[in-house]
C-alpha positions as CSV (number, residue, x, y, z in Angstrom):
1,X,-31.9,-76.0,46.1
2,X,-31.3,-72.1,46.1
3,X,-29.3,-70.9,43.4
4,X,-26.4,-70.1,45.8
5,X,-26.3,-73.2,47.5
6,X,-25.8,-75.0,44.0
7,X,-22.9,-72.7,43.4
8,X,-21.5,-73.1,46.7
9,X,-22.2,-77.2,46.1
10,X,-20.3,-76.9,42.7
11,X,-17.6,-75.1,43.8
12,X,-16.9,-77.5,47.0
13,X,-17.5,-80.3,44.1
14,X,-15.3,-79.0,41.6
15,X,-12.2,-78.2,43.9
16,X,-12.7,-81.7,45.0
17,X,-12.3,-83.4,41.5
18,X,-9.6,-80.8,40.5
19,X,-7.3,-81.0,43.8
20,X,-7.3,-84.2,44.2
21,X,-5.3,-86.4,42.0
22,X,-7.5,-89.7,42.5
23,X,-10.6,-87.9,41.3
24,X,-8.7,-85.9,38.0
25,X,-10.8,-86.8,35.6
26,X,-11.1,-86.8,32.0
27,X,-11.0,-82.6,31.1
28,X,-13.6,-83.3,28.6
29,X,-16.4,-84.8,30.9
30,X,-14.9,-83.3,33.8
31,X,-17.2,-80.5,33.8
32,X,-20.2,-82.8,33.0
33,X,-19.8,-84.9,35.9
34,X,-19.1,-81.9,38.3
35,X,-22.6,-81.7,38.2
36,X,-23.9,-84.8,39.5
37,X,-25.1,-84.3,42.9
38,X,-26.4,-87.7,43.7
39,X,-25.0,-91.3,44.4
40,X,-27.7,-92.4,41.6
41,X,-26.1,-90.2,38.9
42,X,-22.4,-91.3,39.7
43,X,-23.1,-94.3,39.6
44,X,-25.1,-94.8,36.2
45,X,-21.8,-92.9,34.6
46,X,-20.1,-95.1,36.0
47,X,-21.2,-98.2,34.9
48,X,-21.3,-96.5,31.4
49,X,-17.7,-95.5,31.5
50,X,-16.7,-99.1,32.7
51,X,-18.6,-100.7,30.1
52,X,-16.6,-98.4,27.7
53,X,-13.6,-99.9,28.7
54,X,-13.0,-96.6,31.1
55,X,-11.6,-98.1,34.3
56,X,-9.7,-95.3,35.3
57,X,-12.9,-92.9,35.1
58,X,-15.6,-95.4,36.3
59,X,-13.4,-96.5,39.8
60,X,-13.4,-92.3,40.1
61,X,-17.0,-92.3,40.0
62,X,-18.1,-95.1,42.1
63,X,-15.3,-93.8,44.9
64,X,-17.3,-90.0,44.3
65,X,-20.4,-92.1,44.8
66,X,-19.2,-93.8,47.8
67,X,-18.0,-90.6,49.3
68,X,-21.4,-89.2,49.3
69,X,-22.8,-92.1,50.6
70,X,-20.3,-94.4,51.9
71,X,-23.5,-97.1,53.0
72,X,-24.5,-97.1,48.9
73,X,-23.9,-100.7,48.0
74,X,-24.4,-100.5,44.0
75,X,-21.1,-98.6,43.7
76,X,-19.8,-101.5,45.9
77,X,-20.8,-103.5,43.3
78,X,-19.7,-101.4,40.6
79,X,-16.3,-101.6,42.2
80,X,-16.5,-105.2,42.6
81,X,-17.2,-105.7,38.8
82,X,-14.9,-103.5,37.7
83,X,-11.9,-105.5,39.4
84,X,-12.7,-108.2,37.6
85,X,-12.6,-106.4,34.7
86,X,-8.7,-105.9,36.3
87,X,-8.5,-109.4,36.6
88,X,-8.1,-108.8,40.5
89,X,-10.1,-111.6,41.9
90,X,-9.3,-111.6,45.2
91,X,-10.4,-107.5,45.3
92,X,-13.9,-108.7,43.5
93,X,-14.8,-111.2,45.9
94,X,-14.3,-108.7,48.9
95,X,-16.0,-105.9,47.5
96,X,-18.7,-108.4,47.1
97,X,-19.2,-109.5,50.3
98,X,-19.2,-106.0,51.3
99,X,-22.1,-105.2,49.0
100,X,-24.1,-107.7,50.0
101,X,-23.6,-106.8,54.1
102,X,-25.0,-103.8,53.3
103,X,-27.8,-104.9,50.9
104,X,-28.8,-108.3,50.8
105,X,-30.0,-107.7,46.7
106,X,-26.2,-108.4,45.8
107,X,-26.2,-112.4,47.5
108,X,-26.4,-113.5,43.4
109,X,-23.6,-111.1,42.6
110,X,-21.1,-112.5,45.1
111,X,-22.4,-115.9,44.5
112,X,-21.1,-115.6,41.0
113,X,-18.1,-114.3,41.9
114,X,-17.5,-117.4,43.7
115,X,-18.7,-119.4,41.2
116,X,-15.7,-117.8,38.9
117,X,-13.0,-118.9,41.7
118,X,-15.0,-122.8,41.4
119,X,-14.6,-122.6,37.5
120,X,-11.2,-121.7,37.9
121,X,-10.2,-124.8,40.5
122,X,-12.0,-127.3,38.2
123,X,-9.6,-125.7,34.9
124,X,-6.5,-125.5,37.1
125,X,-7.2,-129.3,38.4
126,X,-7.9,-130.7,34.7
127,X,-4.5,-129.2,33.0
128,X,-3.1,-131.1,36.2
129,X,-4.6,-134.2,34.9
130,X,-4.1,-133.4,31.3
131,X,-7.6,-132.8,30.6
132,X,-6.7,-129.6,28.5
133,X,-9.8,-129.2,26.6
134,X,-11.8,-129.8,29.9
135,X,-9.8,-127.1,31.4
136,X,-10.3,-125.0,28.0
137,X,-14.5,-125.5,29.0
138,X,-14.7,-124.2,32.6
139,X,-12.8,-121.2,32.0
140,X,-15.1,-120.4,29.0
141,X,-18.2,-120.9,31.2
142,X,-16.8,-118.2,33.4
143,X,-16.8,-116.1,30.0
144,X,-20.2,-117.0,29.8
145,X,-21.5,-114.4,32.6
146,X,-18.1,-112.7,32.6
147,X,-17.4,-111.8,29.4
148,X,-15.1,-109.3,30.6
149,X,-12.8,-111.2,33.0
150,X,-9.3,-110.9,31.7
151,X,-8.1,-113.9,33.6
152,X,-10.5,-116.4,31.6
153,X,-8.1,-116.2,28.7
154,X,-5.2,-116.0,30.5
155,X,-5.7,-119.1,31.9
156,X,-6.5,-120.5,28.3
157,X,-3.7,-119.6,27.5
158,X,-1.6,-121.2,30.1
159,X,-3.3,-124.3,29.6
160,X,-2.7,-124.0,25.8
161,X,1.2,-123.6,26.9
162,X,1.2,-126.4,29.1
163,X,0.4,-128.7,25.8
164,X,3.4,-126.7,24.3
165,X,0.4,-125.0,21.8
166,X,2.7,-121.8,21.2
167,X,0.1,-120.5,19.0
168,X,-2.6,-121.2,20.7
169,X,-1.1,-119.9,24.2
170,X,-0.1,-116.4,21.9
171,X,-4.3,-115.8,20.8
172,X,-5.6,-116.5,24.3
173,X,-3.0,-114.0,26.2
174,X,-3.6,-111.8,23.2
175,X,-7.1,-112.1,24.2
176,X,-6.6,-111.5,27.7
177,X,-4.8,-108.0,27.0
178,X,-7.6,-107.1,24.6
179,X,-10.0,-107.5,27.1
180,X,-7.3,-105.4,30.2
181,X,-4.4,-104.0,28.5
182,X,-2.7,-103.7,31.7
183,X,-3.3,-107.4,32.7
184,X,0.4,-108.0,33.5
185,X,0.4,-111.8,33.7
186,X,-1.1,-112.2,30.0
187,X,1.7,-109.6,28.8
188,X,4.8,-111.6,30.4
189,X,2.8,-114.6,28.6
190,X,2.5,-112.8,25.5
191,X,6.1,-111.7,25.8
192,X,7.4,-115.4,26.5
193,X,5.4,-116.7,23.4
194,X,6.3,-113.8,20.6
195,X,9.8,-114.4,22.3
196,X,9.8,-118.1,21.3
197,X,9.1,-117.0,18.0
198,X,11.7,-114.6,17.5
199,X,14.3,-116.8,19.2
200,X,13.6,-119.5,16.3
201,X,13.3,-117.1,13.7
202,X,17.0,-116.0,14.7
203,X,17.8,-119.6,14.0
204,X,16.2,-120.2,11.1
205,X,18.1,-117.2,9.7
206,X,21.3,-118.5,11.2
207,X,20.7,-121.9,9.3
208,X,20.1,-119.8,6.2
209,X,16.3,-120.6,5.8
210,X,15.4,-116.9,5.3
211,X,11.3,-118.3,4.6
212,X,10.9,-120.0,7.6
213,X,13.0,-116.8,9.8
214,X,10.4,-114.8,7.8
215,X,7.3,-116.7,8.8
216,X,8.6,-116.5,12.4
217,X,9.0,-113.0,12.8
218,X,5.8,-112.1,11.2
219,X,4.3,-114.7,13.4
220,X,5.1,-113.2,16.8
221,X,4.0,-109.7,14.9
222,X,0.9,-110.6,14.3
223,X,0.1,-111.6,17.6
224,X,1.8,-108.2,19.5
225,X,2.1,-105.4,16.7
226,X,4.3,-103.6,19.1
227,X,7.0,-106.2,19.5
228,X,10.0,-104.0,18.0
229,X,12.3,-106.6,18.1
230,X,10.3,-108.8,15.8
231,X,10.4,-105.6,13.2
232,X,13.9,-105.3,13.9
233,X,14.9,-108.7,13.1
234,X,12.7,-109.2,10.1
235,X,14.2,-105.0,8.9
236,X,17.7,-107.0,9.1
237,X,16.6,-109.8,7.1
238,X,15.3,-108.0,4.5
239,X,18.6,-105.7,4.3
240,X,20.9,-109.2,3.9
241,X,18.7,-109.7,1.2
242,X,19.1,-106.5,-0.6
243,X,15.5,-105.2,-0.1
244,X,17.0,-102.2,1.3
245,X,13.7,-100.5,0.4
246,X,11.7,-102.6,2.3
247,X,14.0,-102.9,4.9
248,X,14.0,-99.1,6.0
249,X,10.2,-99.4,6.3
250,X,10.5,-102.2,8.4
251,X,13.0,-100.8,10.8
252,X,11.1,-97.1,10.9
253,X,8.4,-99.0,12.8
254,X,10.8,-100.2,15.2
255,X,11.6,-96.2,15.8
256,X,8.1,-95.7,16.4
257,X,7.5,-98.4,19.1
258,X,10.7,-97.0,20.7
259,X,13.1,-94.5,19.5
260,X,15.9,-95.2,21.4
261,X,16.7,-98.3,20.0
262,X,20.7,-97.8,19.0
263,X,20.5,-100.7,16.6
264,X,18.0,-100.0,14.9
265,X,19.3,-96.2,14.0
266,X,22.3,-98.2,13.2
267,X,20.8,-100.3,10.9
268,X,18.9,-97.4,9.0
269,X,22.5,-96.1,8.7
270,X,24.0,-98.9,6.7
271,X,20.7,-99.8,4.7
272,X,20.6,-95.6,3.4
273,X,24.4,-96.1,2.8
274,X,23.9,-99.4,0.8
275,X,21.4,-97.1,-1.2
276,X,23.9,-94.1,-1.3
277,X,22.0,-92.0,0.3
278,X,25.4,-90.8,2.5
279,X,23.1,-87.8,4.1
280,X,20.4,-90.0,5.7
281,X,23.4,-92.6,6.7
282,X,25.3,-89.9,8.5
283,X,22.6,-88.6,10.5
284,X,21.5,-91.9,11.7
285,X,24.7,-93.3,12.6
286,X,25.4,-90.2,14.6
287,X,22.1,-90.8,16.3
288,X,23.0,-93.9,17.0
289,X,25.8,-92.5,18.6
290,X,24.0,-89.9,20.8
291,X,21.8,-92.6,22.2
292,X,24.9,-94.9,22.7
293,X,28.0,-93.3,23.1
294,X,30.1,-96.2,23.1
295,X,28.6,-97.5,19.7
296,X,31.9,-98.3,18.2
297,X,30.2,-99.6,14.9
298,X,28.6,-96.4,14.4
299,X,31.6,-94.6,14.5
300,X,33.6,-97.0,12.4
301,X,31.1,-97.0,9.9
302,X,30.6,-93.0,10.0
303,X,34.7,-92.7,9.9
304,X,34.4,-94.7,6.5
305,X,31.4,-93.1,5.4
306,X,33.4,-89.7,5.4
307,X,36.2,-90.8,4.5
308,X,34.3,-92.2,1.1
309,X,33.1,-88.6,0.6
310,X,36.5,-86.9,1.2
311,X,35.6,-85.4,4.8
312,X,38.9,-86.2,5.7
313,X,38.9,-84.4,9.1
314,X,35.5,-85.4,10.6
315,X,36.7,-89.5,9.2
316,X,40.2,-89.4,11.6
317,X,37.9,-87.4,14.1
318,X,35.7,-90.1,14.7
319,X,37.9,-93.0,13.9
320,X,40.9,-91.2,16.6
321,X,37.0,-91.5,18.6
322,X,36.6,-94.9,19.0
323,X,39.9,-96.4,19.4
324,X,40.1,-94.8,22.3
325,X,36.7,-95.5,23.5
326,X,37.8,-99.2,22.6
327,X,41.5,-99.8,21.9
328,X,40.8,-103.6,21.0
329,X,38.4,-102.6,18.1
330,X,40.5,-103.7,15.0
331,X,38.1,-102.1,12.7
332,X,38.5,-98.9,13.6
333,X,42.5,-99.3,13.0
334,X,41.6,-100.7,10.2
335,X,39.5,-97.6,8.6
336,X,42.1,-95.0,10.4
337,X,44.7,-96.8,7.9
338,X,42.3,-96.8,4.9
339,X,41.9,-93.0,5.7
340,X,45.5,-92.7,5.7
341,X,46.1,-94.1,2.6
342,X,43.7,-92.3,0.6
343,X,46.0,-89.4,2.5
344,X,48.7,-91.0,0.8
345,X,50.2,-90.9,4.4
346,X,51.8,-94.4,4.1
347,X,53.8,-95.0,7.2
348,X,50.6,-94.2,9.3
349,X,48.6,-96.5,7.0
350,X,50.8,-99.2,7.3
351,X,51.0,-98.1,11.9
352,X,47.6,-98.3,11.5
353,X,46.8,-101.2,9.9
354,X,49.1,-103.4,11.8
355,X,47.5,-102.7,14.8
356,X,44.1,-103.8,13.5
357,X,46.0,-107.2,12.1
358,X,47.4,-108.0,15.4
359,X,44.2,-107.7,17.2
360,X,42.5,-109.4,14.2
361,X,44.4,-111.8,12.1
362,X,41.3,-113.5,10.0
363,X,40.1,-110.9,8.1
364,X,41.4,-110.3,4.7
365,X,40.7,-107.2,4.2
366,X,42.7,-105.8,6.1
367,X,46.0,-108.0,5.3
368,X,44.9,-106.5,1.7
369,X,45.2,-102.8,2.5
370,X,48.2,-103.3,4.6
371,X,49.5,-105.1,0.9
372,X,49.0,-102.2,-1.0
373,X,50.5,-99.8,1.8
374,X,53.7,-101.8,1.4
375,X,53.3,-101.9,-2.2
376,X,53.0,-97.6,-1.9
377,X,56.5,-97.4,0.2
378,X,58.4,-100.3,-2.3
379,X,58.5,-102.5,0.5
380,X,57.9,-105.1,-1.9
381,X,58.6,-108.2,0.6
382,X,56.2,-107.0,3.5
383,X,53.7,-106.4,0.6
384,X,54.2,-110.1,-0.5
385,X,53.8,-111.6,3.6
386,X,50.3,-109.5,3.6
387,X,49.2,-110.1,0.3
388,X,50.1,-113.9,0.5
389,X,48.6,-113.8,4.0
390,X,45.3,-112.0,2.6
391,X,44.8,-115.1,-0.2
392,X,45.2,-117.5,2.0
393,X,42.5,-116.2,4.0
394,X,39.8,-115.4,0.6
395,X,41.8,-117.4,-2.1
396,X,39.5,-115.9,-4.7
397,X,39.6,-112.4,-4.3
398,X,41.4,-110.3,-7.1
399,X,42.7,-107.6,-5.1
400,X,44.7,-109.8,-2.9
401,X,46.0,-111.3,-6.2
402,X,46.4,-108.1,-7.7
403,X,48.9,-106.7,-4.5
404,X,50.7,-109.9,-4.8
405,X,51.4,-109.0,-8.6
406,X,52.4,-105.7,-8.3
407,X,54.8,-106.6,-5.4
408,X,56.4,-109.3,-7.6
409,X,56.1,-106.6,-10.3
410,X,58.5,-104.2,-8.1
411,X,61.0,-107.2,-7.4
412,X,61.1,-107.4,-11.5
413,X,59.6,-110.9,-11.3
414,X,57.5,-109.9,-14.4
415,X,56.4,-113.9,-14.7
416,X,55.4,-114.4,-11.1
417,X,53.8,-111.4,-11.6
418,X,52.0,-111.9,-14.6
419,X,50.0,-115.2,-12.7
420,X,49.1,-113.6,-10.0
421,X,47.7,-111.3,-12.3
422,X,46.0,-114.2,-14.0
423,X,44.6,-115.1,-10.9
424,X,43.2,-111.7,-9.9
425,X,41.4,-111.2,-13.5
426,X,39.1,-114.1,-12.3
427,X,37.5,-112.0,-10.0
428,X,35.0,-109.9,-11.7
429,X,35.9,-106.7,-9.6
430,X,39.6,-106.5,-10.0
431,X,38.9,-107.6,-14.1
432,X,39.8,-104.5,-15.0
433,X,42.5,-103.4,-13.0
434,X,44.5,-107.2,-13.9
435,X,43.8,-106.5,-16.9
436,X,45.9,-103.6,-17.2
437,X,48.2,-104.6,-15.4
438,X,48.8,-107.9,-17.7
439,X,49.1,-105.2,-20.4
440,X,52.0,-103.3,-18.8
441,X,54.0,-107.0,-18.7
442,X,53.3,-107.6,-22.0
443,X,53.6,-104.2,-23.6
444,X,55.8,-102.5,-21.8
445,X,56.7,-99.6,-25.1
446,X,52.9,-98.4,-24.3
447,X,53.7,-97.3,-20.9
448,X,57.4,-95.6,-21.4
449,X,57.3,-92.5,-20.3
């Protein structure tokens, strides 16, 4: 061939392979294979390229092969080989019986392809009969010659499913998507099974047996790395349990798999604040917040986040936020009338914190900071309703106790007082402060102004 023929040839060749988006090739061996000029050549890269686990590339090549020479029944082949690779059967077994009309060499080829769809009716009839490990044997025999047949282990793993075998179902669909990553039955298999694992993981948690939610979560992990839900879960865990450390590592690989995942920025946020890092919490409950702009947990936890700090204006910013975004969320009343009385704007605290009671009367929290709003304006009976109301709720907790006191205090009922003052110097946190208090009653000269 003349030396401007070749160029002529290679620039026809190359516009080809760059124009036309079925034939863009890898860039790096793009220019290699734009000089192959023969059926032969195509088809020997291709075969190496599917062997590589290239299916993409090879199915390029043997359609450049075919194209040359449409009558060329080893790229036939080739294609026929490489949909099982695909796990497409049905595309196998007609690519083989085209190969063989036009070259009688490929009869053994297209007999084994059938022999695959016999191996596969004799494991489909045994799981029918419950003959599971007969059913486990012909689809290895089709393993045997087809080693890389996706659907072998797939149906493993079905059969291992239909004996209720989670783990065993999980390795063979595992297996399958090893061999194709795209096979899409095996993933929706894989997905049910890791799935199963997570779901009783959740209630092993629920039922407080943190081991066994553990074992379950790293379970469906090690069988799909990629399962971010499984990280997430197991990152929550670990925060409940004060490994806020680990926890952040956990949930980071969620962010990785898929960094849109509200929660998990969420999450971060409350396991940095637990830590005190208030800088890292900030920005990843606001991210949490540009992904989801109806998080109202973000923006309760961000409005008491800066309130803590004294960013009075951005806390009633985002708290004003999400009570309209959601009127019914009590929490955010809640923090708007915490805000408010660190403020020492009391009849706001007390608007505030109403609201969030009447849209949420069991949590005592915020019966206690309505208390000591009262308590601030001398409204010593309404302090005594929320107080009492707060106790009855978490009988143990000292600043309920405390509320009650210094209510009783304001009504001059110094021995009332004093017991519920008792009763709050139980509670390790409000020790101090009862303490005091106790002090006041019983040496009031020390106080006088």
């Amino acid at each position: 061939m003349s030396p401007k023929i070749l160029f002529k040839y290679l620039l026809i060749f190359g516009i080809l392979f760059s124009q036309d988006p079925a034939y863009n090739l890898d860039d790096m061996k793009k220019n290699e294979y734009q000089l192959l000029s023969n059926p032969e050549d195509l088809l020997e890269k291709g075969n190496i390229e599917l062997d590589s686990g290239n299916i993409l590339l090879a199915e390029q090549l043997f359609n450049k092969a075919l194209s040359l020479d449409p009558s060329f029944a080893p790229a036939i082949k080739g294609l026929s080989k490489l949909s099982l690779h695909k796990g497409d059967l049905k595309k196998a077994n007609e690519y083989a019986i085209d190969a063989v009309q036009k070259d009688e060499d490929f009869r053994e080829w297209s007999k084994s392809i059938t022999k695959i769809s016999e191996n596969i009716q004799n494991g489909n009839r045994n799981v029918q009969q419950g003959l599971f490990d007969e059913a486990i044997k012909s689809y290895e025999l089709i393993l045997r010659d087809h080693p890389y047949f996706p659907d072998a282990e797939f149906y493993k793993g079905l059969t291992r499913f239909r004996q209720k075998d989670i783990e065993g179902a999980a390795e063979y669909f595992k297996r399958a998507l090893e061999v194709y990553p795209d096979h899409q039955k095996a993933r929706k298999g894989l997905d049910n099974v890791t799935k199963q694992f997570l779901n009783a993981g959740n209630k092993s948690y629920k039922r407080g047996d943190i081991t066994r939610a553990t074992d379950y979560y790293e379970k469906a992990l090690e069988f799909d790395s990629d399962f971010y839900l499984a990280y997430f879960q197991l990152g929550v865990l670990q925060k409940k349990q004060g490994q806020s450390k680990k926890a952040i590592e956990t949930l980071r690989k969620v962010l990785e798999i898929k960094p849109d995942h509200d929660k998990t920025w969420f999450t971060l946020g409350t396991a940095y604040e637990a830590d005190g890092n208030n800088q890292d919490a900030i920005v990843h409950y606001n991210k949490a917040i540009e992904i989801n702009t109806g998080y109202t947990k973000a923006y309760g936890n961000l409005g008491k986040l800066y309130t803590d700090i004294g960013n009075y204006v951005a806390a009633e910013d985002r708290l004003k936020t999400v009570i309209q975004i959601d009127p019914e969320y009590a929490d955010g009343f809640m923090r708007l009338g915490i805000l408010y009385l660190e403020q020492e704007r009391y009849k706001d605290a007390i608007e505030n914190l109403s609201l969030s009671i009447k849209l949420d009367k069991k949590d005592f929290n915020k019966f206690f900071n309505l208390a000591s709003a009262y308590n601030n304006v001398k409204e010593w009976d309404k302090a005594i309703m929320a107080a009492q109301s707060c106790i009855d709720i978490k009988k143990r907790f000292g600043g309920g106790w405390l509320e009650l006191g210094i209510a009783e205090m304001g009504k001059k009922n110094k021995t009332r007082a004093k017991r519920h003052f008792e009763e709050a110097r139980k509670d390790r946190d409000w020790r101090k402060m009862a303490e005091r208090k106790i002090d006041e009653i019983n040496n009031p000269s020390k106080y006088e102004k």
